[in-house]
C-alpha positions as CSV (number, residue, x, y, z in Angstrom):
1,X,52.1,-28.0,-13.2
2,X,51.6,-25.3,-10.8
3,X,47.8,-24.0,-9.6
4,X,48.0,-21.5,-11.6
5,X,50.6,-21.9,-14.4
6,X,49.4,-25.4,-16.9
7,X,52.1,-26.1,-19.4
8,X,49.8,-27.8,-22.6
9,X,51.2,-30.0,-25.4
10,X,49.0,-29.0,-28.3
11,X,48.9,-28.9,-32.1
12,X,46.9,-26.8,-33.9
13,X,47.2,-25.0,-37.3
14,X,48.4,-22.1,-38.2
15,X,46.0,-20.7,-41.2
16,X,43.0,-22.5,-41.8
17,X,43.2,-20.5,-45.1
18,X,46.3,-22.3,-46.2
19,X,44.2,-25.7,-45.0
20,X,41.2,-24.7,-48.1
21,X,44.1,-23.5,-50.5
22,X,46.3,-26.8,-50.0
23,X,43.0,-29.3,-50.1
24,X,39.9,-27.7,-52.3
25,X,38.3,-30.4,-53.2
26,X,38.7,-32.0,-49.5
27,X,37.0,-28.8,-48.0
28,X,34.3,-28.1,-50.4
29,X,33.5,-32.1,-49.9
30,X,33.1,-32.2,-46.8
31,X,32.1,-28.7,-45.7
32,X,29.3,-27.7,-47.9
33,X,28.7,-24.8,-45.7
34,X,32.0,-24.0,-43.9
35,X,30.1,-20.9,-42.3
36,X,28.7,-23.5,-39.9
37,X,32.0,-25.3,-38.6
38,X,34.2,-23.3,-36.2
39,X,37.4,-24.5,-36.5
40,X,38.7,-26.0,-40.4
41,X,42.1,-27.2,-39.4
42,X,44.1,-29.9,-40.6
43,X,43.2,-32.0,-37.9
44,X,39.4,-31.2,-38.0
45,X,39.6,-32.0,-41.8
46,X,40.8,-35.4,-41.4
47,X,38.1,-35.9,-38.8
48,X,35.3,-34.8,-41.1
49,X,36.2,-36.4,-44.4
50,X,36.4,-39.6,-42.0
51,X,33.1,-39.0,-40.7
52,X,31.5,-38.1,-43.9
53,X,32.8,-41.2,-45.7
54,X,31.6,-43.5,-42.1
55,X,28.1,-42.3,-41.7
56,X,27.2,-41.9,-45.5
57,X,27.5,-38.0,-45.9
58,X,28.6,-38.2,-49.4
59,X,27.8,-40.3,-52.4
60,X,28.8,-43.9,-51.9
61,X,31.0,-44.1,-54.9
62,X,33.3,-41.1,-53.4
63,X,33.4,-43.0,-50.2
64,X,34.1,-45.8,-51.5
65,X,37.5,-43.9,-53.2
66,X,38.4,-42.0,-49.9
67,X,37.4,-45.2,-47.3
68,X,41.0,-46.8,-46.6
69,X,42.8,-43.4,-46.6
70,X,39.9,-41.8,-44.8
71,X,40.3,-44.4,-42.0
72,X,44.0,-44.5,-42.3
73,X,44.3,-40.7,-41.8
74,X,41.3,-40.8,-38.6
75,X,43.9,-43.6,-37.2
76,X,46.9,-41.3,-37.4
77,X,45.0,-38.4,-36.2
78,X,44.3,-40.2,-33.3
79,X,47.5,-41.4,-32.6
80,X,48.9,-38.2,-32.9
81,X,46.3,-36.4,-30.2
82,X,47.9,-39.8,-27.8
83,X,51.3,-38.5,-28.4
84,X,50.2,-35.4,-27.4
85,X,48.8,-36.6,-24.3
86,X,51.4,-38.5,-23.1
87,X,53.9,-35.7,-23.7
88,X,55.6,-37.1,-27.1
89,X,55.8,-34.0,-28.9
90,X,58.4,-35.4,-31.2
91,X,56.4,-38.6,-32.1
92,X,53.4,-36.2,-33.1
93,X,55.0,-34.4,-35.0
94,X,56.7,-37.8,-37.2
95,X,52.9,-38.4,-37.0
96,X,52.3,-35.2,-38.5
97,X,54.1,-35.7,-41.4
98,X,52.5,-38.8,-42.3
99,X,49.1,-36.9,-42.1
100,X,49.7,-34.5,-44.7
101,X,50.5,-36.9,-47.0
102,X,47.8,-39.6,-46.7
103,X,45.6,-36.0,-46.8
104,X,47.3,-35.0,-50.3
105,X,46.5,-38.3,-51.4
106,X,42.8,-38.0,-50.6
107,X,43.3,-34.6,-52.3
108,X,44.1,-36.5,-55.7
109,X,41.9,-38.6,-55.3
110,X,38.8,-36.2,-54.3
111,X,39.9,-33.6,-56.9
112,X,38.6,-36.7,-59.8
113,X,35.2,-35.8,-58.3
């Protein structure tokens, strides 16, 4: 990297809007207010319905149903910010894959609520 010039591996999404149209009842669980969050991507998603089921922000029998995808997804969103890090663009983005559909899961499951 020059002094000036950074070259940045980074994922981020593209419509948040697509985000609350492809998981409803994942959004309006875990962002009661969505005025108050900034950014509602796919990977800030994962992070909050992980952090809601952890720390008890929604009823116990929801977490319950969301815990082992919940901390399945928080552990692939992690890995994939690593790959990032280290310059693995193409790992990420298998990651990325596998993201979107532990999220649909928690989707189905969420949309019983």
């Amino acid at each position: 990297m020059g002094k000036l010039l950074q070259v940045r591996v980074i994922a981020w999404t593209v419509s948040e809007s697509d985000v609350e149209k492809a998981f409803p009842s994942l959004w309006k669980l875990v962002w009661q207010d969505p005025q108050v969050i900034q950014k509602k991507g796919v990977l800030e998603l994962t992070g909050a319905v992980f952090d809601a089921v952890r720390v008890g922000l929604i009823d116990a029998d929801k977490a319950a149903a969301l815990k082992d995808g919940a901390e399945k997804a928080e552990g692939i969103r992690l890995d994939i910010e690593k790959r990032l890090g280290e310059w693995k663009p193409g790992e990420a983005d298998k990651l990325i894959y596998q993201l979107e559909d532990l999220l649909e899961s928690l989707e189905e499951i969420a949309s019983q609520f």
